[in-house]
N, C-alpha and C positions, 0 to 999 in steps of 0.2 A: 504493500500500500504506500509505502513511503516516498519510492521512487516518481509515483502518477499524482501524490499530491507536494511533489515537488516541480513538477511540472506544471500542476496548475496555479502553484505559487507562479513561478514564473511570468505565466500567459497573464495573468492576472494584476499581476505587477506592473505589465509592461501595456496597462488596458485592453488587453485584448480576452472578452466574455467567451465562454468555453459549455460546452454540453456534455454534463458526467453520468456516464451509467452506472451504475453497483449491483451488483448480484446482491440481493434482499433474502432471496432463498432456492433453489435447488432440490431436485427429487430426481431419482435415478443415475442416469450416468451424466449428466451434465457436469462436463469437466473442468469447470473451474468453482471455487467455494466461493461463500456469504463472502461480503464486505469488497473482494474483487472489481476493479477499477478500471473502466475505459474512458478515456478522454476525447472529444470530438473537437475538433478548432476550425474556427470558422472558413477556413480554408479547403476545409472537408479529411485533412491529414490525422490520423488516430494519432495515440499514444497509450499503451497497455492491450489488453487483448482479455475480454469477457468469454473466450474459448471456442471461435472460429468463424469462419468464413458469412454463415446462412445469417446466423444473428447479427454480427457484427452489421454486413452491409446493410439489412434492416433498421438497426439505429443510427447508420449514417442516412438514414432517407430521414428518419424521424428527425435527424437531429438538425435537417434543413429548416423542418416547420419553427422549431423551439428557436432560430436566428432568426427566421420572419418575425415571431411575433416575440422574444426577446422578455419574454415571459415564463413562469408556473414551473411546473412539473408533475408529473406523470406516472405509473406505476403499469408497468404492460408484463403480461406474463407471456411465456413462447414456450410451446408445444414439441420439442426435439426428435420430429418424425424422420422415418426413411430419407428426407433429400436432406434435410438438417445434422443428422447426422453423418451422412456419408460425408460431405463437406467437413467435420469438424473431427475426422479420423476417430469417429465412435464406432462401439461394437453394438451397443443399442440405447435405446431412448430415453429420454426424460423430460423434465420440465423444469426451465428457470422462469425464477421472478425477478423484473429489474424495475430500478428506481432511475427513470431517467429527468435529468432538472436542466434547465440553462441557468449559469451562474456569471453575473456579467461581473466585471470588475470595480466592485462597491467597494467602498472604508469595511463592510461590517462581512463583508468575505474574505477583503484578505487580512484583516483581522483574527476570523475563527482558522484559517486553514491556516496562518501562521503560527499560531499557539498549538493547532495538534501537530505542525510539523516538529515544532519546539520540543513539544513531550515527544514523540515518535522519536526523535535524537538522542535523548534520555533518558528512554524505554520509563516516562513514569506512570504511576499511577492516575487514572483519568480517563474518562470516554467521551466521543463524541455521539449526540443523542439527537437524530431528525424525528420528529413528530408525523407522522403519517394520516394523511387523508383516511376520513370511516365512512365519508361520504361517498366525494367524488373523486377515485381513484382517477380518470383521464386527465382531469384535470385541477391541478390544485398551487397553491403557493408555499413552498417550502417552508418553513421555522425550524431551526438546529440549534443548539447551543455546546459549548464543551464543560463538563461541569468535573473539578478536581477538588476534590475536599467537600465545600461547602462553596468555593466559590462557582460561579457562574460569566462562562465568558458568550454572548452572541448575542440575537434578537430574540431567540425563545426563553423564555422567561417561565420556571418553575415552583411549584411551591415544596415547600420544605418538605412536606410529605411525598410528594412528588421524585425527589429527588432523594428522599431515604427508600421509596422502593424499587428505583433503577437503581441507585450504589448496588443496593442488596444484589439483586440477581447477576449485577453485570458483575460482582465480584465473583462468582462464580462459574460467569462465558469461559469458554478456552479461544475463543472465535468470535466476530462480527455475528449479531442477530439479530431476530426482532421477539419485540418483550411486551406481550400486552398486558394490562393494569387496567384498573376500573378510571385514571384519568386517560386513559387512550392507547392508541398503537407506535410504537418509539421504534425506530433501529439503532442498535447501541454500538460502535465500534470500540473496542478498547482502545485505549494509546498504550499501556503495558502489555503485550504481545506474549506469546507462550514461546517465543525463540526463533532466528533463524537457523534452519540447517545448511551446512555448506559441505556439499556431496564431490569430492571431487575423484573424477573417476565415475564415466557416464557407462561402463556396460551395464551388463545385466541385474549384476545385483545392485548396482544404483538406480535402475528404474525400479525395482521394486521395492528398498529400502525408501525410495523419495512418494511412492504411493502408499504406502503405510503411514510416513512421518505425517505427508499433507492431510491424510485422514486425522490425525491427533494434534491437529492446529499447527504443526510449525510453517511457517514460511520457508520452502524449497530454492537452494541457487545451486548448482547444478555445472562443474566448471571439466573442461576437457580440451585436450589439443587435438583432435579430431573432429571436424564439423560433421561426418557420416556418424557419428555416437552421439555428441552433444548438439541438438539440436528440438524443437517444439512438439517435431512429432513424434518422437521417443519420450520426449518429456512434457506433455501439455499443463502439467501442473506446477512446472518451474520456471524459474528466472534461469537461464540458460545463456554461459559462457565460452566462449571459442576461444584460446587464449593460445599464444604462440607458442608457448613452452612454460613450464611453472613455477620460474621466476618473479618473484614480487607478486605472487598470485595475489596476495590480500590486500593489497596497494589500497587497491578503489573501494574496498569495502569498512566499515567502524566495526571492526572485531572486541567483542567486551561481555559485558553481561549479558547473557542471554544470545551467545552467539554457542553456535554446536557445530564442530567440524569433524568429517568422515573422512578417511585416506581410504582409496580403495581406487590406488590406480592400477594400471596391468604391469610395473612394473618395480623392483626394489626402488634402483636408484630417485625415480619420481615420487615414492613413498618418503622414502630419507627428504628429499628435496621439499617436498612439501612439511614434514613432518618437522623439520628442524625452524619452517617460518612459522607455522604453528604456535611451536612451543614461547614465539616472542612475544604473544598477542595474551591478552587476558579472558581468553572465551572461557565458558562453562564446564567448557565439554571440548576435550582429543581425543580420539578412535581412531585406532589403526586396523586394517583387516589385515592378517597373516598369522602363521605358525610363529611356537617361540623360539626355533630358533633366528625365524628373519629377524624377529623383536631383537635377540641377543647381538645377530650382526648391528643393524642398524641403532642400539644404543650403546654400542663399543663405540661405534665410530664417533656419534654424537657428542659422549664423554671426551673423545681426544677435542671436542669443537668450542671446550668448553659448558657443555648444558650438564647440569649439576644430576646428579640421582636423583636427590630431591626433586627435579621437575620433573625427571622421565618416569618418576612413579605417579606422577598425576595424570598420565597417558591410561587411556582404556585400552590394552592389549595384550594377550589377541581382544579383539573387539566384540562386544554382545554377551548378552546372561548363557551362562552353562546351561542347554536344555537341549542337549542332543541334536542342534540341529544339524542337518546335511544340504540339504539343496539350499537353491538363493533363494527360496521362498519363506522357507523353512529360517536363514538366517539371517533376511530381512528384518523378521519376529524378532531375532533376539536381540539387532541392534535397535530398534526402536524400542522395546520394552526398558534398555539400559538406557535410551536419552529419556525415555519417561521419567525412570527413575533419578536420574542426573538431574532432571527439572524441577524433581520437585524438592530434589534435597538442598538444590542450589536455593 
């Protein structure tokens, strides 16, 4: 999310009003989750990807109308049949609900989207909470606010009660939702996030280990020097990187609290390579996939590099809970099951 409301900082910044879709909610194989972010620019150029071709060009037709009249927003649901799916590399069908809005470039927009970017940098505690139309779904005029603590940043304005029964629940989301209450229908985004995972190393058991995590809220990036592995349609649920070699792989990214990183390339030397940038950052979570004795090569070497014991026992390896697994399906399970655990003990 961070990245597409950095973007609309941006265009917003710079006065230029934008057309935002959000996945609201999901059923079946509709392959991307709640809170999921596409941006439209009046130009008709996207930014982000609500999970392919059928739908997307749909709200770029919609999102013509929302520049004509430069108003409201809207709540359209889409039916993900046979041509919908085949377009969007599904094996079969579902239903998404999107929240589509035109947000022109007001004080009181880039305002709220500046302050969740602020927490989103921060990973703090705090959500943002749009109010939803009970009426009229086609048409309606947005109210959002970000509420942290007690206070309240936006145009929607809550009452105290109000805001002690979205704390409550949304203290409990792992994920973007929506939360009905007897004062109404809200969609909650958190700005404290359940983690990004950073998968590097795109075959086989990274596409499965990255469909398991996406299932239990983490945010997916997804890095590899092969464009034929690391790519959208092996990964439709990730941020996906093509990088020339895995040098300064974490350059562009804020590695910290709440960051989880997987080694699992097809080779030692890229393991060591990555595994030694790793250990410089302050993530939650390092995981290396291999036997012990690769472990024992590659924290010999380490040791002569300098990285103390001390660090290399803060390393999860071999990587994943002891449960017998064999196949990548099988030990997909047990690395997620161990960054559960990682999550929650962090």
């Amino acid at each position: 999310m961070r990245k597409n409301i950095e973007e609309l900082q941006n265009s917003l910044n710079q006065g230029k009003p934008v057309v935002m879709a959000t996945i609201l909610s999901k059923q079946g194989s509709a392959p991307r989750s709640a809170g999921t972010k596409m941006l439209v620019h009046e130009d008709g150029h996207i930014t982000g990807t609500i999970g392919g071709g059928w739908v997307e060009a749909h709200v770029q037709e919609l999102a013509r109308e929302f520049f004509e009249t430069k108003k409201g927003a809207s709540i359209r649901e889409f039916t993900l049949d046979s041509k919908a799916y085949a377009d969007m590399d599904m094996v079969c069908g579902g239903n998404v609900t999107l929240l589509l809005e035109y947000l022109p470039a007001t004080e009181g927009n880039i305002e709220i989207f500046s302050k969740l970017l602020a927490m989103l940098g921060q990973n703090q505690n705090g959500f943002m909470v749009s109010r939803l139309s009970q009426e009229n779904r086609t048409s309606f005029e947005m109210e959002r606010c970000i509420i942290s603590g007690r206070d309240q940043t936006g145009a929607l304005k809550l009452t105290d009660q109000t805001v002690a029964h979205l704390s409550e629940q949304a203290g409990l989301m792992r994920s973007p939702g929506l939360i009905n209450i007897d004062e109404g229908t809200f969609f909650v985004e958190p700005a404290q996030f359940n983690g990004t995972l950073y998968i590097l190393g795109a075959g086989h058991l990274g596409i499965e280990t990255a469909r398991l995590a996406q299932g239990t809220g983490f945010k997916i990036v997804v890095m590899d020097d092969r464009a034929e592995f690391a790519n959208e349609a092996r990964f439709p649920m990730a941020e996906v990187h093509v990088v020339d070699n895995f040098e300064n792989c974490f350059d562009r990214f804020t590695i910290g609290h709440g960051s989880y990183i997987v080694v699992m390339t097809r080779g030692h030397l890229y393991d060591r390579l990555i595994l030694e940038q790793a250990l410089k950052t302050d993530a939650t979570y390092i995981g290396m996939i291999g036997s012990k004795s690769k472990k024992k090569t590659i924290y010999d070497y380490l040791l002569t590099q300098g990285v103390t014991q001390e660090r290399l026992d803060q390393v999860y390896a071999p990587i994943g809970l002891s449960i017998g697994a064999q196949t990548p399906a099988e030990i997909a399970v047990s690395i997620v099951a161990e960054l559960i655990q990682a999550r929650f003990s962090s």
